[in-house]
N, CA, C and O atoms as a GROMACS GRO file, in nm:
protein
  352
    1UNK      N    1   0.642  -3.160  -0.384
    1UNK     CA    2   0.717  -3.039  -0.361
    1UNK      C    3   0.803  -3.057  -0.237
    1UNK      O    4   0.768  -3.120  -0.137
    2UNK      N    5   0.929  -2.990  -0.256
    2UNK     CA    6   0.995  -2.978  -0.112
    2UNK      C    7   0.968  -2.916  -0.044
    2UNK      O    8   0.890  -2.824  -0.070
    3UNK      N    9   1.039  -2.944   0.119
    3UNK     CA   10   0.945  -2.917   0.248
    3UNK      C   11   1.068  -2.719   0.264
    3UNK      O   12   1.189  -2.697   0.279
    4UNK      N   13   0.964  -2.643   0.250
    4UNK     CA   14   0.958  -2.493   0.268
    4UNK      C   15   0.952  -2.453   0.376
    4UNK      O   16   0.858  -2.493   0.445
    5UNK      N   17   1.070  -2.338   0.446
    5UNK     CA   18   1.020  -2.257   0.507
    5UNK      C   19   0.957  -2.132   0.544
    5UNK      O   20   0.954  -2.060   0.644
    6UNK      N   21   0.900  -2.129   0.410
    6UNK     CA   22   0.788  -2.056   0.390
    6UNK      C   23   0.670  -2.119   0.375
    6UNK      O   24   0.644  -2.229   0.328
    7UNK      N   25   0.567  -1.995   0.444
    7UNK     CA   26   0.450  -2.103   0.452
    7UNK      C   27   0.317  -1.982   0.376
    7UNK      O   28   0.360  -1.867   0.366
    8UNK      N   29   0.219  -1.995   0.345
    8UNK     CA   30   0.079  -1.939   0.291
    8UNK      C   31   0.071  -1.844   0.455
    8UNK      O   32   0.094  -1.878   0.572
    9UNK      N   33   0.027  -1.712   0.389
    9UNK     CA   34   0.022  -1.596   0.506
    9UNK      C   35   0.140  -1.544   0.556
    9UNK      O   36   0.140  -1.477   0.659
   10UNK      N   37   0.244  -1.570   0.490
   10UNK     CA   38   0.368  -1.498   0.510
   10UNK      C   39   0.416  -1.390   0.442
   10UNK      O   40   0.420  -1.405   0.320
   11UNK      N   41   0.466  -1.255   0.498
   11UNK     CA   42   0.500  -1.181   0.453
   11UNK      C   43   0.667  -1.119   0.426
   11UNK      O   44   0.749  -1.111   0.517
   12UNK      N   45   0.686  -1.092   0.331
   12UNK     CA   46   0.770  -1.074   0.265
   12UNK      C   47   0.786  -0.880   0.243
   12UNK      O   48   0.704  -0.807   0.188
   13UNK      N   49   0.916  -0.842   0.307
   13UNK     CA   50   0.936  -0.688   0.241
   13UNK      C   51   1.056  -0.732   0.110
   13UNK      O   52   1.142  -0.818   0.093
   14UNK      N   53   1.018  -0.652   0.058
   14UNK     CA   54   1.152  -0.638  -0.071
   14UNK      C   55   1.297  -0.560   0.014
   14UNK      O   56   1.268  -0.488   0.110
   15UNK      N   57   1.406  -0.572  -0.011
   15UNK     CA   58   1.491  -0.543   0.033
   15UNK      C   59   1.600  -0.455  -0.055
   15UNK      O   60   1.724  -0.458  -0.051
   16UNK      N   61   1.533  -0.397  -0.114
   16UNK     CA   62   1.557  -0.287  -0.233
   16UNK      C   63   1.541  -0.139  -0.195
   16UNK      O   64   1.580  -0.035  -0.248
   17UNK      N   65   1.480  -0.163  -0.100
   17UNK     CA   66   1.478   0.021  -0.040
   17UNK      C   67   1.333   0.102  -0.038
   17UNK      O   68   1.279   0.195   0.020
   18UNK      N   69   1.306   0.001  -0.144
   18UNK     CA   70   1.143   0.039  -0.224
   18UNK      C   71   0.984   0.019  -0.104
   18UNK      O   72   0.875   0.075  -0.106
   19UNK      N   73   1.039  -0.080  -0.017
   19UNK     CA   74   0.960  -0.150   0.113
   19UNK      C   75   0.857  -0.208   0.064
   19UNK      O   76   0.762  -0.214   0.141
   20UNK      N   77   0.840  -0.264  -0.060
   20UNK     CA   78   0.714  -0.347  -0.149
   20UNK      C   79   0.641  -0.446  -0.007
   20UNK      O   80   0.720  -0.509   0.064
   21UNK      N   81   0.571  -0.449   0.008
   21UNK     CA   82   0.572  -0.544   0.088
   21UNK      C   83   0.441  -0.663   0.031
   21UNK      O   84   0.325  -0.630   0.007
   22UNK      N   85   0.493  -0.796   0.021
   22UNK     CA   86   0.426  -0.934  -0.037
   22UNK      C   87   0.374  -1.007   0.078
   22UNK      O   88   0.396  -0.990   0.198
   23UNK      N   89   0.271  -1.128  -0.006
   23UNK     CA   90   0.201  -1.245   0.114
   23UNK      C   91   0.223  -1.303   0.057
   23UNK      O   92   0.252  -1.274  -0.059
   24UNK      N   93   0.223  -1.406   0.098
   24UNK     CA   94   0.196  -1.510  -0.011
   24UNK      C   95   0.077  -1.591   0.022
   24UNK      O   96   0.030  -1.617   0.133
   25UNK      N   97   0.031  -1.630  -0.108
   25UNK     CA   98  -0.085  -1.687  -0.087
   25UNK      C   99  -0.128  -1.813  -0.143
   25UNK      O  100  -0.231  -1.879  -0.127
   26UNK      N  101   0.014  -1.838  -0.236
   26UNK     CA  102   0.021  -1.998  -0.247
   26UNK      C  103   0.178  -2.034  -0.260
   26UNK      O  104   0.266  -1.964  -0.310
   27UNK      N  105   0.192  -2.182  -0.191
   27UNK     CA  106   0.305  -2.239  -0.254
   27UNK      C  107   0.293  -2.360  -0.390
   27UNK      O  108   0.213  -2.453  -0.402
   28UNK      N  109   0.393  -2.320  -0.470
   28UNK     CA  110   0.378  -2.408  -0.584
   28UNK      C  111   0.491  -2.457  -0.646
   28UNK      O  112   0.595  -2.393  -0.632
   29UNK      N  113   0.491  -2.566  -0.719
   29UNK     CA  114   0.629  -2.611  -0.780
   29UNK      C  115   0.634  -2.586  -0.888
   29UNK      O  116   0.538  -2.625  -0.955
   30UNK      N  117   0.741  -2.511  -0.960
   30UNK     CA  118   0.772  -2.456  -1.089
   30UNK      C  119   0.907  -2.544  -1.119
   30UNK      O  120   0.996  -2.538  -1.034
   31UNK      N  121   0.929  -2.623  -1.231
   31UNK     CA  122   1.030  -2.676  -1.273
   31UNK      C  123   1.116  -2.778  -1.156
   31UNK      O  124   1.235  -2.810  -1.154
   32UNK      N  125   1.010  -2.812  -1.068
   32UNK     CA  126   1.069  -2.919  -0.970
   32UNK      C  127   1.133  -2.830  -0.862
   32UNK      O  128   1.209  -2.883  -0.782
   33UNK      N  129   1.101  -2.665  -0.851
   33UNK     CA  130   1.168  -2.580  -0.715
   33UNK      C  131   1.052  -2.540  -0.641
   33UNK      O  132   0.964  -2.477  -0.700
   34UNK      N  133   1.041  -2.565  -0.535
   34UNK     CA  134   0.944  -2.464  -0.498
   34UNK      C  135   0.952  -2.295  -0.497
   34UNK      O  136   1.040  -2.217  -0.463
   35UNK      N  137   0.849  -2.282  -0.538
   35UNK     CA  138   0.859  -2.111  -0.553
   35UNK      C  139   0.708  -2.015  -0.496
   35UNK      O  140   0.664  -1.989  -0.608
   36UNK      N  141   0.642  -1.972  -0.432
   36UNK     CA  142   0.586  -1.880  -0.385
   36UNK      C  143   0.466  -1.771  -0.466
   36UNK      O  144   0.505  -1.672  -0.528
   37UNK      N  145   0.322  -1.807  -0.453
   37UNK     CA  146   0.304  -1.730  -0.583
   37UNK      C  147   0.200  -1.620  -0.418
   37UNK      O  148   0.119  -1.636  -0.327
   38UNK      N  149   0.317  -1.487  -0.509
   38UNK     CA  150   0.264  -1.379  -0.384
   38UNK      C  151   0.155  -1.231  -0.426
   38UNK      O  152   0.140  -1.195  -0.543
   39UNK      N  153   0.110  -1.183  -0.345
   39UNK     CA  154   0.029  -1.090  -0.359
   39UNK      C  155   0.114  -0.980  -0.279
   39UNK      O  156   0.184  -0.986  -0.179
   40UNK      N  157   0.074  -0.873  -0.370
   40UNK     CA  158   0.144  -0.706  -0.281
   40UNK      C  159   0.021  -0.676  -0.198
   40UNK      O  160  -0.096  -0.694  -0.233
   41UNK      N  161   0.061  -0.633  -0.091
   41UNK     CA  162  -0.015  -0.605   0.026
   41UNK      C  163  -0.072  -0.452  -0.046
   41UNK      O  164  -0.193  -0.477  -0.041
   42UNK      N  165  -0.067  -0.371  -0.083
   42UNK     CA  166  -0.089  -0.212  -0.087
   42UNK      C  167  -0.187  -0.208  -0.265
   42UNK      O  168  -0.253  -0.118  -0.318
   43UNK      N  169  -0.153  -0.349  -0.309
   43UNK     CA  170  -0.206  -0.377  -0.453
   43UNK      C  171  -0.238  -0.509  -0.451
   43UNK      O  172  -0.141  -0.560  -0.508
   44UNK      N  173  -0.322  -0.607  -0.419
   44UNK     CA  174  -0.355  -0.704  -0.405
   44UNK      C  175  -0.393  -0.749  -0.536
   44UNK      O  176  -0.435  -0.864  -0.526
   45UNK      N  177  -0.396  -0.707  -0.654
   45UNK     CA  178  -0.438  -0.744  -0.750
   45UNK      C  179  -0.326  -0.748  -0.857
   45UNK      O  180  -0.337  -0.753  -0.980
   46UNK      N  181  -0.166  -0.743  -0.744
   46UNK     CA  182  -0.038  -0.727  -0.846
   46UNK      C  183   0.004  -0.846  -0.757
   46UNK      O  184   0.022  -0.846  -0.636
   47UNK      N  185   0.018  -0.969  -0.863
   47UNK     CA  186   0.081  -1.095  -0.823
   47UNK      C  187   0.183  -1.133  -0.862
   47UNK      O  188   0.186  -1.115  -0.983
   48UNK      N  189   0.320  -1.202  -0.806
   48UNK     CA  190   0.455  -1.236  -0.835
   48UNK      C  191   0.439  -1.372  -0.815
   48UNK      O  192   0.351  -1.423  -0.745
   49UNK      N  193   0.523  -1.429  -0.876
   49UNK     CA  194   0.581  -1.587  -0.862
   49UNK      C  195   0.714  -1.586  -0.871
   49UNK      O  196   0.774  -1.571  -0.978
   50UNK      N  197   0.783  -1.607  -0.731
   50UNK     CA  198   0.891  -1.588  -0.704
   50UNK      C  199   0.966  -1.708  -0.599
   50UNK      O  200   0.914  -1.727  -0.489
   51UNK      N  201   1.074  -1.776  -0.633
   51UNK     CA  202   1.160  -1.882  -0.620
   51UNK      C  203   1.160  -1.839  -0.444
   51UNK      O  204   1.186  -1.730  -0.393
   52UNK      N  205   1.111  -2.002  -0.362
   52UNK     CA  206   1.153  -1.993  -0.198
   52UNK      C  207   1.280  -1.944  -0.190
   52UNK      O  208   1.281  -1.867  -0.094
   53UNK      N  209   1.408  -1.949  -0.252
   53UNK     CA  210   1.527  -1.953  -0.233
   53UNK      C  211   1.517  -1.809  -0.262
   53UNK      O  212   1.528  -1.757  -0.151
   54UNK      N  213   1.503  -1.720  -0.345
   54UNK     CA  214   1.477  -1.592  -0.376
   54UNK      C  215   1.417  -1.519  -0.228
   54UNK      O  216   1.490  -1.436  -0.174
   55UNK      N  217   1.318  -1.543  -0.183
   55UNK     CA  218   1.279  -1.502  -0.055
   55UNK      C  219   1.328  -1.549   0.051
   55UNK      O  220   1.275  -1.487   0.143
   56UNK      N  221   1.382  -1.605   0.080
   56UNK     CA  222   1.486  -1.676   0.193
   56UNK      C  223   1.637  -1.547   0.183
   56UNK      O  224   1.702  -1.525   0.285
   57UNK      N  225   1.668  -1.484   0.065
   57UNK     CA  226   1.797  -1.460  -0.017
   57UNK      C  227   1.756  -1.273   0.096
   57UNK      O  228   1.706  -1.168   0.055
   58UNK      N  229   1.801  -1.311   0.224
   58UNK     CA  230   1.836  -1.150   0.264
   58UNK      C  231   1.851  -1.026   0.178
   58UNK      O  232   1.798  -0.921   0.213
   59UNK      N  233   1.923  -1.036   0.063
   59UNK     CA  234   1.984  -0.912  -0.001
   59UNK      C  235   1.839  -0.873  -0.071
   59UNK      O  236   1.814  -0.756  -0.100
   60UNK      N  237   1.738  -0.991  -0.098
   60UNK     CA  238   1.607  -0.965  -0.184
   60UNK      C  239   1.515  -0.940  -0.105
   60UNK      O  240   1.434  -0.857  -0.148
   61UNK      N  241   1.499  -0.974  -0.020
   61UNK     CA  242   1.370  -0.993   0.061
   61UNK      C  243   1.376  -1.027   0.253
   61UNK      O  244   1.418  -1.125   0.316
   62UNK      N  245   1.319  -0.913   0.294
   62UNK     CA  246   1.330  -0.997   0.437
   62UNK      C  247   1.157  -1.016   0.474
   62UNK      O  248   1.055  -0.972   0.420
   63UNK      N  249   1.184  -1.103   0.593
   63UNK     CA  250   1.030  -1.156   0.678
   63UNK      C  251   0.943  -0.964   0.738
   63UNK      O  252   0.968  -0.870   0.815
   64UNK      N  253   0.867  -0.994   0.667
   64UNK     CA  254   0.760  -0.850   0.725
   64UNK      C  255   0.654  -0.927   0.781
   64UNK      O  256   0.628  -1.040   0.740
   65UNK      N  257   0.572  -0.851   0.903
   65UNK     CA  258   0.412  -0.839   0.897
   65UNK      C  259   0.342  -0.842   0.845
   65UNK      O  260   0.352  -0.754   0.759
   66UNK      N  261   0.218  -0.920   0.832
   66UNK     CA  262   0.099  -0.844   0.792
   66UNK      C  263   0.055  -0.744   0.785
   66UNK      O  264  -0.002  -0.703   0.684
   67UNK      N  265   0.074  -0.664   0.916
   67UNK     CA  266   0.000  -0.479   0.928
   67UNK      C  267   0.146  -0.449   0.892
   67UNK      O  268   0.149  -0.327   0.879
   68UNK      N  269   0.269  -0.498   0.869
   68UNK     CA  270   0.374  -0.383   0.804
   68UNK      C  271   0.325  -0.285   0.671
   68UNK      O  272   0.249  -0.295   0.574
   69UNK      N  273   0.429  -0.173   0.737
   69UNK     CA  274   0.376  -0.040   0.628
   69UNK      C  275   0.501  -0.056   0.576
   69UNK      O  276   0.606  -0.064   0.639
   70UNK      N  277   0.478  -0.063   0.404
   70UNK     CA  278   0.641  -0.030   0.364
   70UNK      C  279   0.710   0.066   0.444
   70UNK      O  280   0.663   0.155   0.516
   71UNK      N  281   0.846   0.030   0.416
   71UNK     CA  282   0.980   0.138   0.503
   71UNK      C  283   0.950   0.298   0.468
   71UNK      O  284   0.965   0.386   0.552
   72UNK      N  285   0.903   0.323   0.323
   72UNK     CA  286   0.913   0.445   0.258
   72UNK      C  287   0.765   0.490   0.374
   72UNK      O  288   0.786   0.608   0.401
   73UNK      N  289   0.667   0.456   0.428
   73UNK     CA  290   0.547   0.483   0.437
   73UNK      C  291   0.560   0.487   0.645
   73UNK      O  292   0.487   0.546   0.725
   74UNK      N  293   0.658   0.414   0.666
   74UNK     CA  294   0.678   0.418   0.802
   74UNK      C  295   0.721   0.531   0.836
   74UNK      O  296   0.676   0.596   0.931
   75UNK      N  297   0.848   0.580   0.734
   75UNK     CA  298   0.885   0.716   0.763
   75UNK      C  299   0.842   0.843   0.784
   75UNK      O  300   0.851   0.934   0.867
   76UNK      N  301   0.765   0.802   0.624
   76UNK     CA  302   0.676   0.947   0.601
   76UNK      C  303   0.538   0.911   0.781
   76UNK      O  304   0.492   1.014   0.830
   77UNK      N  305   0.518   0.849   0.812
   77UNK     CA  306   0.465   0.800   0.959
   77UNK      C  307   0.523   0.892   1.070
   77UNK      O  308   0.469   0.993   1.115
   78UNK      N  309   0.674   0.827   1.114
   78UNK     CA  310   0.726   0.908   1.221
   78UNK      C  311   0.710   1.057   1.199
   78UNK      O  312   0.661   1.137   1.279
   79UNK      N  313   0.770   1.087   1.052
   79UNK     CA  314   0.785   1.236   1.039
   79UNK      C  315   0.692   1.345   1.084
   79UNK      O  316   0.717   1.459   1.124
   80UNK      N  317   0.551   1.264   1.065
   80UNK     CA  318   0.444   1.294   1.134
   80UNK      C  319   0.411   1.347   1.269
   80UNK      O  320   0.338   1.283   1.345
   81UNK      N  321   0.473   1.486   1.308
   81UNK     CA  322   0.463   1.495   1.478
   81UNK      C  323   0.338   1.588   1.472
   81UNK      O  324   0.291   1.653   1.379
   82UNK      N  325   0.294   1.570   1.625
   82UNK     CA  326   0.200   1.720   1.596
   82UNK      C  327   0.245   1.837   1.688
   82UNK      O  328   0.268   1.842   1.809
   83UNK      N  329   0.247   1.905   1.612
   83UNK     CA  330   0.265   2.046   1.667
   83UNK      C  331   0.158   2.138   1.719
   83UNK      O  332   0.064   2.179   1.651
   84UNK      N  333   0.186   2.174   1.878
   84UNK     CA  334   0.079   2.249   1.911
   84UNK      C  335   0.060   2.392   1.866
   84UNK      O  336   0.154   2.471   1.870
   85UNK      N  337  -0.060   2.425   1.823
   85UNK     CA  338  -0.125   2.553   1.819
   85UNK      C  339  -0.080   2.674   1.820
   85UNK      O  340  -0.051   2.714   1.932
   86UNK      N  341  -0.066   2.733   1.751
   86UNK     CA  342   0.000   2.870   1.808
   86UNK      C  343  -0.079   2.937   1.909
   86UNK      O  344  -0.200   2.945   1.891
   87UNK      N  345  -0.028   2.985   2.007
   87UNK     CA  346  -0.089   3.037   2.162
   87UNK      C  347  -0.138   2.911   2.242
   87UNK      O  348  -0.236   2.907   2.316
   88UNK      N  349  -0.052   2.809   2.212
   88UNK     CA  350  -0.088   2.661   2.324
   88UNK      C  351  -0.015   2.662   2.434
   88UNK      O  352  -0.027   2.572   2.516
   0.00000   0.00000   0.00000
């Protein structure tokens, strides 16, 4: 296989708006490319096999965290203030 800069324990957000966020948990060669076989962080039991060049590809995918919260889930996060008490 060719030499990747992606590596096993890397995370991946989707870049769709959706904030999927992937690991990967193996690299493998499909048809002589290397390609990425990943796990969804929020569904670990929903696996993709998806082309290094595909995850490298900005418009698809950028570099996330491990503890990243999808984008949709960060928001609904901030939105989160607390408000004091009435008579505080």
């Amino acid at each position: 296989m060719r030499e990747t800069s992606v590596s096993r324990g890397q995370c991946f957000q989707k870049a769709d708006g959706t904030g999927i966020v992937f690991k990967v948990i193996e690299l493998v060669d499909r048809a002589h490319m290397p390609h990425a076989r990943l796990s969804r962080l929020d569904n670990p039991s929903e696996e993709r096999v998806i082309a290094v060049t595909a995850l490298r590809d900005k418009r698809l995918f950028v570099p996330a965290s491990a503890g990243a919260l999808p984008v949709r889930e960060r928001q609904d996060a901030a939105d989160l203030t607390l408000e004091p008490a009435p008579g505080d």
